[in-house]
Structure formats: structure tokens, C-alpha cells
N, C-alpha and C positions, 0 to 999 in steps of 0.2 A: 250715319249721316242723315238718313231718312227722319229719324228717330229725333234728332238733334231739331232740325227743320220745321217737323211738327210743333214741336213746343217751343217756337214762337210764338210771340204774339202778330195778331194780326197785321200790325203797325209794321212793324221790322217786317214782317214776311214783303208787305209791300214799298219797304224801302231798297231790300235787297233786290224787288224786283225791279224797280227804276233805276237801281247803280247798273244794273246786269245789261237792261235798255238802254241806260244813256251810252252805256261803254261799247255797244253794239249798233245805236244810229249813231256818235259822233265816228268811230270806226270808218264807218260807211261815206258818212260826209267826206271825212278826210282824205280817202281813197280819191272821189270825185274831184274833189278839188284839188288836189295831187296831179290829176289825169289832164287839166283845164289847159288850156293854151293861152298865153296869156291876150291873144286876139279874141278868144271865147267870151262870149256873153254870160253868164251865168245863169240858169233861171230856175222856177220851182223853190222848193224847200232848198237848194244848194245858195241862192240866191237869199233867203232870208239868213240864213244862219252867216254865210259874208256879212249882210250888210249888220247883222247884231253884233256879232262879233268886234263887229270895225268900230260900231258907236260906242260899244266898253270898254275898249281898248283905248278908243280918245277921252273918255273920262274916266278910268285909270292914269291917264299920260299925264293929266290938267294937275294931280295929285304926286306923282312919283318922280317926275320927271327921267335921269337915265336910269332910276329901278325899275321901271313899269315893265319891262320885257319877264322882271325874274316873278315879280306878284301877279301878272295879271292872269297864270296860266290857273293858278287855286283860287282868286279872287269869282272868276268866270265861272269857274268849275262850280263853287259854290252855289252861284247866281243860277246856274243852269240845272244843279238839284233840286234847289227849292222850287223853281219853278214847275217843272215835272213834279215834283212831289206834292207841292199844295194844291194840282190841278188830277192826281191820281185818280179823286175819287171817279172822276169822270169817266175814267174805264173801269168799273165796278171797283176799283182796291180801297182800302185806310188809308185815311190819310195816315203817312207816316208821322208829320211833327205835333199830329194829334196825341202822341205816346209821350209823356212827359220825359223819359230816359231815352228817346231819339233828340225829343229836344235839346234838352242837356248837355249831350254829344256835340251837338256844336256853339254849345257854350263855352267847354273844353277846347273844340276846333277851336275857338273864334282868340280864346282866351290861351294856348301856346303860340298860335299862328304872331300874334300880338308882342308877344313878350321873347318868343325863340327869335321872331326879326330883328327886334329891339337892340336883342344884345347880339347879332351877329354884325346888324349892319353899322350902330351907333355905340358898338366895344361895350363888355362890363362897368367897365370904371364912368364910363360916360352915361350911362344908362343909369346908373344908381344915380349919378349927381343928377340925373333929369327927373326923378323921381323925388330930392329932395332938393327940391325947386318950390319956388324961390326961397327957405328956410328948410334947414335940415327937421324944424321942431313937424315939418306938414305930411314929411316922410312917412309916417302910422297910416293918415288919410287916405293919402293918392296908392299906400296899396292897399286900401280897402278899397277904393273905387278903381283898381287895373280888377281888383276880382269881382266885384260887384259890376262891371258894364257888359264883359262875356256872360255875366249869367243873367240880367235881367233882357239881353236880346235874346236868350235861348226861350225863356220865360213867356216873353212877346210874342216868339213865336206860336209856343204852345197853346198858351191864352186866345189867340186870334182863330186858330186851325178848332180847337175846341170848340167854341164859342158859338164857332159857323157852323158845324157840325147837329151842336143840340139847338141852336133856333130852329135848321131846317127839320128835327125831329119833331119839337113841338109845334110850329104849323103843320106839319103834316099828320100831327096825330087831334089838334084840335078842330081840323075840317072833315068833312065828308071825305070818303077815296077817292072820288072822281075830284073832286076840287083841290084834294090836298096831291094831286098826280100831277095835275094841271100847273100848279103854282110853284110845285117845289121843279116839275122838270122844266117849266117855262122860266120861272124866273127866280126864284132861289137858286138852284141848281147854278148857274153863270155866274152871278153875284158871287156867292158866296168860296164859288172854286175859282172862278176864270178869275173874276175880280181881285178879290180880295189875294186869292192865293197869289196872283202875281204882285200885287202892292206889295204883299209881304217880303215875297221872295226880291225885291228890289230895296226895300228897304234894309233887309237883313245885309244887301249886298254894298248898300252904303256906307250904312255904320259901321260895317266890317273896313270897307275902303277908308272910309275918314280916320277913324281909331288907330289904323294900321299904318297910314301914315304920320300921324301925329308923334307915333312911337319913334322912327326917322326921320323927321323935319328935320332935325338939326344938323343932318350931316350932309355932304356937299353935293348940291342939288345940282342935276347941268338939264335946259329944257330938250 
């Protein structure tokens, strides 16, 4: 197992260690909020992850209407790895969706999540006629584009998480140490992780939301 461990790559090692994290503070959360009274105030970190919670929950709802209770629980969960994860490097780890084969992976996610809803909630037979919509002759197309939008958000990801990574490399290697210390923990450093990593992770978590409803629209919506 040890053995196994090692020969990851850097990327995965620090993804398995944010799944191991997230699974161990939202644990933790849960309990606390479990324990609340509902006269209790909330406060601290218990109090922020309520009020995020709440706010994705209501823009999941604007989208699903009476499904949002069965997506929002992987929708969140997503939203809540990427973020943790494009913000990693900040405790010394890789970025995980730096790894092009982590990326991917939720290309995959993005792209059964998509298509196993599709036909569970809007039946086979309905699901194909949605795909060869408005002519059967567009049928080729639209499944080139159900596999081509999971993979160019996995791609986006990769692309952005990279991207940020080697600028902050080359300013720091075309300044002096002190200046290139200066700049990359001052102000690269937040940009580039706090920033961007969370745009990303929010946007990953749109496109996922919007896509994954579009696949369901047609079936019967109650708000």
C-alpha cells in the first residue's frame, strides 16, 4: 500500500489528501450542526459553511426545481473539491487539476453525471428524441457536442490551474529572491490560488449545474 502511494504523482497524492480533508472537516461540521438548537445562533466556520450552503442550494433550486434536493448533494460536493483543491497549493501541496488525468476525471464525472441523469429522470426513449432534436439528420452533432462540453470543462480546468502555476514560476525565476519572494507570496500567490482557483471552481460548478439541467428540462418541473 505504501509502495502503491508512493508512485503517485504529486497531483493525486494531493488530491487524495483534500478528498481525506474535506471528508474529515465536513464530518466535523455536520456533527456541529447536528448538535444546534434550532434557537442557537451559529457562528465561526459553522456559520459560513450554513450560509454557502444555503446560497447553492438556492441557485441549484432557480434550475431544478422538485430535483434539486437529489443533485444538489454531488453538485455542492463538486463545487466544494474544486475549491479546496485549486486553493491546495496554499498549504504547500500540487495542485491537483494541475495533472491533466485528474482533470479529465471530471470530465468523465461531469460527462456521466450528464447523461446517467438524463436517462434516468427524462427515460431512454425520451432522451434519444432530445438528442435528435429538432431533426433526427442533427443526432451525429449533439453527440459530439454531449462528449465534447465534459471534456473541454475538464480541459479549462487543467488550462487555468497550469497556466497559473508556470507564470508564478517565471516571475519568480526572472526576479531577484528577495523580490521574486516578495511578489510571488504577496501578490501572485492570492491571485493566482485564492483568486482564480475559486473562479474556477465556481464556474466548473455552473456549467456542470446548467448542462445537467438542460439534460432534464423537459420533464415535469414543480417550483
Amino acid at each position: 500500500m505504501i509502495d502503491f502511494y508512493e508512485s503517485l504523482s504529486q497531483n493525486i497524492k494531493a488530491s487524495l489528501i483534500v478528498i481525506i480533508g474535506l471528508i474529515v472537516f465536513l464530518t466535523i461540521i455536520g456533527r456541529k450542526v447536528g448538535r444546534l438548537d434550532v434557537r442557537d445562533k451559529p457562528k465561526g466556520i459553522v456559520f459560513i459553511m450554513i450560509l454557502l450552503v444555503d446560497l447553492l442550494n438556492n441557485f441549484i433550486k432557480d434550475f431544478y426545481g422538485k430535483h434539486w434536493r437529489t443533485f444538489a448533494p454531488i453538485l455542492i460536493g463538486v463545487f466544494l473539491y474544486l475549491a479546496f483543491a485549486n486553493t491546495s497549493s496554499l498549504f504547500g501541496l500540487a495542485a491537483p487539476l494541475a495533472n491533466l488525468n485528474v482533470a479529465l476525471s471530471f470530465s468523465l464525472l461531469a460527462f456521466l453525471t450528464i447523461q446517467i441523469s438524463g436517462l434516468i429522470v427524462r427515460k431512454p426513449w425520451n432522451r434519444v428524441k432530445d438528442l435528435a432534436s429538432p431533426t433526427p439528420l442533427l443526432l451525429p452533432l449533439n453527440l459530439v457536442s454531449e462528449l465534447s462540453t465534459p471534456l473541454a470543462m475538464g480541459l479549462r480546468l487543467f488550462g487555468n490551474l497550469l497556466s497559473g502555476s508556470v507564470m508564478a514560476v517565471v516571475v519568480f525565476n526572472l526576479m531577484d529572491w528577495l523580490g521574486s519572494i516578495v511578489l510571488t507570496t504577496v501578490l501572485l500567490h492570492p491571485i493566482f490560488n485564492i483568486g482564480f482557483g475559486l473562479i474556477q471552481a465556481f464556474v466548473f460548478f455552473m456549467l456542470l449545474t446548467i448542462f445537467l439541467s438542460m439534460a432534464i428540462e423537459d420533464s415535469e418541473v414543480a417550483a
